[in-house]
C-alpha positions as CSV (number, residue, x, y, z in Angstrom):
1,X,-30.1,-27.1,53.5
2,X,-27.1,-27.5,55.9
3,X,-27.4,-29.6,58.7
4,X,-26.9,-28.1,62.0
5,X,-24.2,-25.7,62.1
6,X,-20.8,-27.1,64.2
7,X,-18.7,-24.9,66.0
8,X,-15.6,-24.1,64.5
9,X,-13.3,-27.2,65.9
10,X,-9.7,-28.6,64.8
11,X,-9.3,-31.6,63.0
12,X,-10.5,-34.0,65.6
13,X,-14.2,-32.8,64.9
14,X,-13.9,-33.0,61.3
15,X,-15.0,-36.7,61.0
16,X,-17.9,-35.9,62.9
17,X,-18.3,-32.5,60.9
18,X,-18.3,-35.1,58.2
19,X,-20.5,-37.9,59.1
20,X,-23.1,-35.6,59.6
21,X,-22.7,-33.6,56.5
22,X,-21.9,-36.4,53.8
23,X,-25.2,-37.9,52.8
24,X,-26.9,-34.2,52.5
25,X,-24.2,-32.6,51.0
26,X,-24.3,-35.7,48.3
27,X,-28.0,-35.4,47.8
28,X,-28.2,-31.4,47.3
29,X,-25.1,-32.1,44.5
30,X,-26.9,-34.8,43.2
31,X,-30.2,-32.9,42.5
32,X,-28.0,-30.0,40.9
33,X,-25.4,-31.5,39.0
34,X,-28.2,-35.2,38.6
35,X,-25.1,-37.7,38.9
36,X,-24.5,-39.4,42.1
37,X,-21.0,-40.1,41.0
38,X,-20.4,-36.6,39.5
39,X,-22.4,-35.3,43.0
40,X,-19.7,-38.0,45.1
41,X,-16.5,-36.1,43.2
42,X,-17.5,-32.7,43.9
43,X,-18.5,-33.5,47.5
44,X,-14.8,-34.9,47.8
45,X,-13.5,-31.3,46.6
46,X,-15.7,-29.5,48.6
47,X,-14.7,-31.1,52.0
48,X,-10.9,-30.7,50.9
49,X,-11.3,-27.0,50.3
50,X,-13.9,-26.6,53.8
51,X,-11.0,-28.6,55.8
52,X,-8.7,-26.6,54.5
53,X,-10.1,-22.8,55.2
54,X,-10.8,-24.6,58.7
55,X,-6.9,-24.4,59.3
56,X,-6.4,-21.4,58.2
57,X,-9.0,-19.5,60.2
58,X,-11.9,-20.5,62.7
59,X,-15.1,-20.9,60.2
60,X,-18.2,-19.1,62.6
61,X,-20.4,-21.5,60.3
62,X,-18.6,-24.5,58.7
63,X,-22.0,-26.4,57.1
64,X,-22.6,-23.2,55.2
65,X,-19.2,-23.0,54.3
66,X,-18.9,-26.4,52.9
67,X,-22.4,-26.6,51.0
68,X,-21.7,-22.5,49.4
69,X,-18.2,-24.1,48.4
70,X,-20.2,-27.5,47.2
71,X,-22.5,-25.1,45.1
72,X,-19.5,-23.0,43.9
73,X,-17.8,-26.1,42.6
74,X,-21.0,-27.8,41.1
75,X,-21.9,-24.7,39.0
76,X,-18.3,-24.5,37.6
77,X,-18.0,-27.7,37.0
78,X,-21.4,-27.7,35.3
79,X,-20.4,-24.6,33.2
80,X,-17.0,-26.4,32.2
81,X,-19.3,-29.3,31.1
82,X,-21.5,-27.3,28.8
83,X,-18.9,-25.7,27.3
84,X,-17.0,-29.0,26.4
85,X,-20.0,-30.0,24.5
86,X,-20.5,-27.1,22.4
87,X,-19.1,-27.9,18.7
88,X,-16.5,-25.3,17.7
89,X,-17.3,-24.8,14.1
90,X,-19.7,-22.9,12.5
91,X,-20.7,-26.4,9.9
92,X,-21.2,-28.6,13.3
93,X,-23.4,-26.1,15.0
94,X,-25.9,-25.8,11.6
95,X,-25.4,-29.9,11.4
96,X,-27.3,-29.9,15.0
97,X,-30.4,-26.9,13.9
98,X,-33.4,-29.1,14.1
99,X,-35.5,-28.5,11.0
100,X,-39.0,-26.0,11.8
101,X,-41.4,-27.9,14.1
102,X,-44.6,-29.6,12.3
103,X,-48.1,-29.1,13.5
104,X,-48.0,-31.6,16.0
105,X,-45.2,-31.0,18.0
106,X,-46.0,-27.0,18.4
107,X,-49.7,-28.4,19.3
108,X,-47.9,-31.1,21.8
109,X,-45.9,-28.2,23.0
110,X,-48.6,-25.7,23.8
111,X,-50.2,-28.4,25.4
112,X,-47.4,-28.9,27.8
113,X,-46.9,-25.3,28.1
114,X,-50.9,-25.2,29.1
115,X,-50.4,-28.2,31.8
116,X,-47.2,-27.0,32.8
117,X,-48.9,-22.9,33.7
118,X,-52.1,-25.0,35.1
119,X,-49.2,-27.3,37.5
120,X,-47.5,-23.9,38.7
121,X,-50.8,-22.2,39.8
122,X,-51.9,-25.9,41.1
123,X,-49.1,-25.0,43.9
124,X,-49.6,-24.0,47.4
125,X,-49.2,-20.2,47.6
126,X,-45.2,-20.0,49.5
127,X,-44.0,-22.6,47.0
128,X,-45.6,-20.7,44.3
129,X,-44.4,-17.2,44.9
130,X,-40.4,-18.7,45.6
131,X,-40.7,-20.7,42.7
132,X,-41.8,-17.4,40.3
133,X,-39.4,-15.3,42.0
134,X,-36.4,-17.4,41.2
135,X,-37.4,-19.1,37.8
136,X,-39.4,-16.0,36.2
137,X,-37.9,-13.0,37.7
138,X,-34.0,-14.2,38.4
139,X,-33.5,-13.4,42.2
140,X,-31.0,-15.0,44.0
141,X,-32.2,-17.1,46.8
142,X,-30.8,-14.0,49.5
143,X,-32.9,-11.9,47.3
144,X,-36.3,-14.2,47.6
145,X,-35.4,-14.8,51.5
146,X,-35.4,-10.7,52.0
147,X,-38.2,-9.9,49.9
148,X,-40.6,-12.5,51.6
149,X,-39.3,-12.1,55.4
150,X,-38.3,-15.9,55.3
151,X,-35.2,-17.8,55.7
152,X,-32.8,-19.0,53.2
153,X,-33.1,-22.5,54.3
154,X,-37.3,-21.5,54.0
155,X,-36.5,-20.4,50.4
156,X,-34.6,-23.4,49.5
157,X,-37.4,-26.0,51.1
158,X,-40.3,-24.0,49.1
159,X,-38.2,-24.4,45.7
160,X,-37.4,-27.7,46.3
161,X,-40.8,-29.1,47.0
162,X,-42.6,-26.8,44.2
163,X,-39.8,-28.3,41.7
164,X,-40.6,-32.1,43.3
165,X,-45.0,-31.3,42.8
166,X,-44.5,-29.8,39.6
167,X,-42.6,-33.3,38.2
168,X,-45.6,-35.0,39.8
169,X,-47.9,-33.3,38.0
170,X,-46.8,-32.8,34.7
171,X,-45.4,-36.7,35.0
172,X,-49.6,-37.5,36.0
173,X,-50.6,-35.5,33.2
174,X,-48.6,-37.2,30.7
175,X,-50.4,-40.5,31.4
């Protein structure tokens, strides 16, 4: 996930620090918060607080820094997003119950349920086991990294492309 890690330097390697991290740092925002612009904002933030903590102490690994800080920011500002669209009262919250699913849709849902299990075993084995770990049983990614002798970076590659097959397949088996 982060690019190759920089030294700790002063300012004057910061732009570099920065031209080198902006356009990954973007995309892994992107794909957890899925704006560009909201991805663009928090990327802003991000590189404020990383230059920041760079003055105030030397930062052994600044890439990790910045995307754990990127994270950070994009799953609070996710959280504070959910929470502004939750109705307050008790009559807006019954307005949005959906009435009890007909026939169909629990027979369209199994279906997706079925094509969904079929797209998860469908997976090559590493991508697989990550994917379970982390969706099914809740482990952090240190968690997944320690339990299967790989890297963090190996965790995140195996999630990521098991997420990207999965959307091919269940988008090929809608058609």
């Amino acid at each position: 996930m982060p690019p190759d890690e920089h030294s700790s330097e002063p300012a004057s390697g910061f732009g570099s620090f920065y031209q080198v991290t902006l356009s990954p740092l973007r995309r892994y925002l992107a794909t957890i918060l899925g704006s560009g612009h909201e991805a663009q904002d928090i990327a802003h933030d991000a590189y404020m607080k990383t230059y920041r903590a760079m003055h105030l102490r030397p930062i052994a690994k600044p890439g990790a820094f910045l995307f754990t800080t990127a994270r950070h920011l994009a799953l609070s500002y996710r959280i504070r997003r959910v929470n502004r669209m939750q109705p307050s009262e008790a009559s807006a919250i019954e307005a949005r119950i959906p009435p009890a699913p007909n026939t169909a849709d629990l027979v369209m849902a199994r279906q997706e349920s079925s094509a969904l299990q079929e797209a998860i075993l469908a997976l090559p084995a590493g991508c697989r086991e990550v994917l379970v770990l982390r969706n099914f049983e809740e482990l952090s990614h240190q968690q997944i990294a320690e339990k299967l002798g790989i890297s963090c970076s190996g965790v995140e590659k195996h999630l990521s492309r098991a997420l990207r097959l999965l959307r091919e397949q269940m988008r090929d088996s809608r058609k």
